[in-house]
N, C-alpha and C positions, 0 to 999 in steps of 0.2 A: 504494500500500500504506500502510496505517495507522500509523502513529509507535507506540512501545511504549507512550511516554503517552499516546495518544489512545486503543489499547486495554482500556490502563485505566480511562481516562475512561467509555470505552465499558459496560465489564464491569459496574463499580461502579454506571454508571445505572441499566444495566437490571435490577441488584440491589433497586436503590432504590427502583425504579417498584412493584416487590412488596412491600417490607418497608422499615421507614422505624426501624428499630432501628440503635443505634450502636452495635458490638460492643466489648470492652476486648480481649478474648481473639479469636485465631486460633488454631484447632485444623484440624491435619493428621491427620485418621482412617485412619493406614497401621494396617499388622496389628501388632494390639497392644491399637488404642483404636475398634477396629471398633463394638463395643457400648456404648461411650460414646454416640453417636449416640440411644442406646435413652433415655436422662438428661437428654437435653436436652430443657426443653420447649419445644417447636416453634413458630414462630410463623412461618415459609418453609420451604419444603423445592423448590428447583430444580434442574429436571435440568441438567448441563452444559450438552446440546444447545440449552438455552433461555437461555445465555447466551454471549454475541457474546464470540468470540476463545476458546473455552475447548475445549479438546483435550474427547475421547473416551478415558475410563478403561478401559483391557481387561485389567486386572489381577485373575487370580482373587480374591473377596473384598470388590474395591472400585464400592461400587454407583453412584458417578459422580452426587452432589448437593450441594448447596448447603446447610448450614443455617443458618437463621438461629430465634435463641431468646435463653436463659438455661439455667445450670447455676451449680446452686447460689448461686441470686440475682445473678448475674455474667451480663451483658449477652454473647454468646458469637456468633463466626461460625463453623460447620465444613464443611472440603470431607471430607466421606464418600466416602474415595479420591483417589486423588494417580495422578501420571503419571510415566513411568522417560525413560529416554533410548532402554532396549532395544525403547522402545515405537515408535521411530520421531520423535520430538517432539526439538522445538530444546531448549536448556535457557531459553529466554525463555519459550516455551511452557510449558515445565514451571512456572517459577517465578511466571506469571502471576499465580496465586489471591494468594501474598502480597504482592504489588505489591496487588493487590484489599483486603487485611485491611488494608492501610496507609491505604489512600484511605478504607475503611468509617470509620475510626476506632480501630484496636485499638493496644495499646501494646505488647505482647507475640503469642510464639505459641509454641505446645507443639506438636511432633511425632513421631508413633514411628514404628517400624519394626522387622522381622524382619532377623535376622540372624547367619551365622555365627559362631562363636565359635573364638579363636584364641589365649587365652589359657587354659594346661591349667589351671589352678587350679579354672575353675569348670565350668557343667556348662549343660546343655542349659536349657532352664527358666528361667534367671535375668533378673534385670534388671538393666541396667545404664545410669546416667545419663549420657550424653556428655559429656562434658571439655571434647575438643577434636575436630579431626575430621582426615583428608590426603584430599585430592582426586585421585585416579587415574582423573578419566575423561574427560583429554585435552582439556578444554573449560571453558569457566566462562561463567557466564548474565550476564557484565558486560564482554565482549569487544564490542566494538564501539563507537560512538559516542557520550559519555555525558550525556545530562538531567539539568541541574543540579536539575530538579524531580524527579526520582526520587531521587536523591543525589550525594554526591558521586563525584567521579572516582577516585581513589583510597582505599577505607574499609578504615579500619585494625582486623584482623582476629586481634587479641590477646588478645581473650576474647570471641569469636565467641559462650559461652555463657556466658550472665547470671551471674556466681559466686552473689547473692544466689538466685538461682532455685534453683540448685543447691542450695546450703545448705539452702534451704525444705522444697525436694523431700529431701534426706535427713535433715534434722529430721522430716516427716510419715511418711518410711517408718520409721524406729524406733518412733515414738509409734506405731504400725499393727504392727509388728511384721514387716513387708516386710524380708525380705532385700534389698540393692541392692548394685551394684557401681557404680565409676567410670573412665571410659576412655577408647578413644580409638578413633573410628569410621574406615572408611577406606571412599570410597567405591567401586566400581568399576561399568563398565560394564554386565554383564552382555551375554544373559541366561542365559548357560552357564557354571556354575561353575568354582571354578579348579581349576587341578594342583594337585599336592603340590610341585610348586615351588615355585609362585606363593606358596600357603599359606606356606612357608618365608621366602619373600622378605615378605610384608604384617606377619606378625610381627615379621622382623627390622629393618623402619624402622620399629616401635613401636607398630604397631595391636593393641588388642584384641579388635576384632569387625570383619567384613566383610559392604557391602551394597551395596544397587545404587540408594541414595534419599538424598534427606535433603540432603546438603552443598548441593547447589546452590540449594534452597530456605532455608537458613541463610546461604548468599551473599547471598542476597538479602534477607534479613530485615534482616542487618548494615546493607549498603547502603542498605534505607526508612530504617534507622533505630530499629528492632521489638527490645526485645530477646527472648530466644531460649532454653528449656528443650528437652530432648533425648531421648527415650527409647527404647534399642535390648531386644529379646527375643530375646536366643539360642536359636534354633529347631533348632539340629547343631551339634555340634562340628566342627571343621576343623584337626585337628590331622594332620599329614605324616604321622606313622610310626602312628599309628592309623584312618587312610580308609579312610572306609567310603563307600558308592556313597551319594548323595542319594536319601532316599523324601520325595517329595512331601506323601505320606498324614499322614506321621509330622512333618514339619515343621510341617503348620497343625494339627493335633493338641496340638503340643505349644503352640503360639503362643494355640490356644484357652483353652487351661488357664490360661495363664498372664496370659490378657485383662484377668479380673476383679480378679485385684489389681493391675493398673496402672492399669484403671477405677478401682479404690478410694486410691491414691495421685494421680492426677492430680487428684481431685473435690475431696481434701483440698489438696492444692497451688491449687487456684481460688478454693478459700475459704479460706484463710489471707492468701493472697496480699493480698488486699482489706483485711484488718485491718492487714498488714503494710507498705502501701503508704503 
């Protein structure tokens, strides 16, 4: 069986054999930044299956590619669709792409996601910038043996999320006029949502929103080395003494709505960032 750096080795090759671009940016296209993909001008587009070691995306929504281009003059690599745990996938598996974005070149990586909202203040719709994150799903994607060529063995996981990115990002959504919030993701397993206990319990150790993505791929960013932007879309409220049953319909309804202005915050957050750097 293949070392996790040789699958890298591997992955990143046969990226290379197609597309000979050195990316700055890694983008995780979860729901949120679906149509981003639309912005990029394209200069690859591979399917997973045409790349050694890389899971099968069976996530409504995510169309399971590779892209390589630019956005907004900014050299760009994006995996259009990400992988869960509930999917059956290790979290090496999962985390593979950005072990990928490190080896391509990138310095950074932005990703989003859909997710419950647990904080009554706000409201279904919003956006909200990750802070910080708790990991709840029993596993971490840096158990086992560790490549000093991947990173280190112990990486210290104190601002997981870039402060400067952050700032960026909520400096460009004012100038835009973007409402945003700031918080704290929590991730779970999935892929059957929780009780009104549960709900009760993710609040009360300090989460603002709940989901089933993201942390383990920010484990790993920390770890390359990558720093790291964050962005969740409260798609239902998940408040205990107000649950309501989940509508499928009405979650990527709302996540759709709310695409375009994360599209139009992220694009600005890619190009400032350049000037800023």
């Amino acid at each position: 069986m293949k070392t996790l750096f040789e699958q890298v080795e591997e992955s990143a090759s046969a990226i290379s054999g197609k597309w000979n671009g050195r990316p700055r940016v890694g983008l995780v296209l979860g729901t949120g930044l679906g149509n981003l993909a639309n912005s990029i001008l394209s200069e690859v587009e591979i399917p997973y299956d045409q790349i050694p070691h890389f899971p099968r995306s069976t996530a409504p929504g995510h169309h399971g590619r590779f892209i390589g281009g630019s956005l907004e003059g900014i050299p760009v690599a994006a995996m259009d669709g990400r992988f869960h745990k509930y999917e059956g996938y290790s979290l090496a598996q999962i985390t593979l792409p950005i072990r990928v974005f490190k080896k391509l070149g990138c310095e950074y990586v932005i990703l989003s996601n859909a997710c419950g909202g647990l904080n009554p203040q706000w409201n279904k719709g919003d956006i909200m910038i990750i802070e910080d994150h708790i990991n709840l799903l029993g596993d971490n994607p840096l158990i086992g043996p560790n490549d000093e060529r991947l990173g280190v063995r112990f990486p210290d996981m104190s601002q997981p999320y870039d402060r400067a990115l952050i700032q960026l990002a909520q400096k460009e959504a004012l100038l835009e006029g973007i409402h945003v919030h700031k918080g704290v993701y929590v991730a779970v397993t999935g892929p059957c949502l929780e009780t009104r206990a549960e709900y009760r319990f993710l609040k009360a150790i300090g989460a603002d929103v709940v989901g089933m993505s993201t942390v383990p791929e920010v484990i790993v960013a920390v770890h390359a080395g990558l720093k790291t932007l964050g962005f969740s879309i409260i798609t239902d409220m998940c408040l205990p003494d107000a649950l309501e049953p989940a509508n499928v319909e009405e979650i990527i309804k709302v996540a759709k709505n709310a695409e375009g202005i994360l599209t139009r915050l992220v694009k600005r957050v890619i190009q400032k960032e350049r000037t800023q750097a």
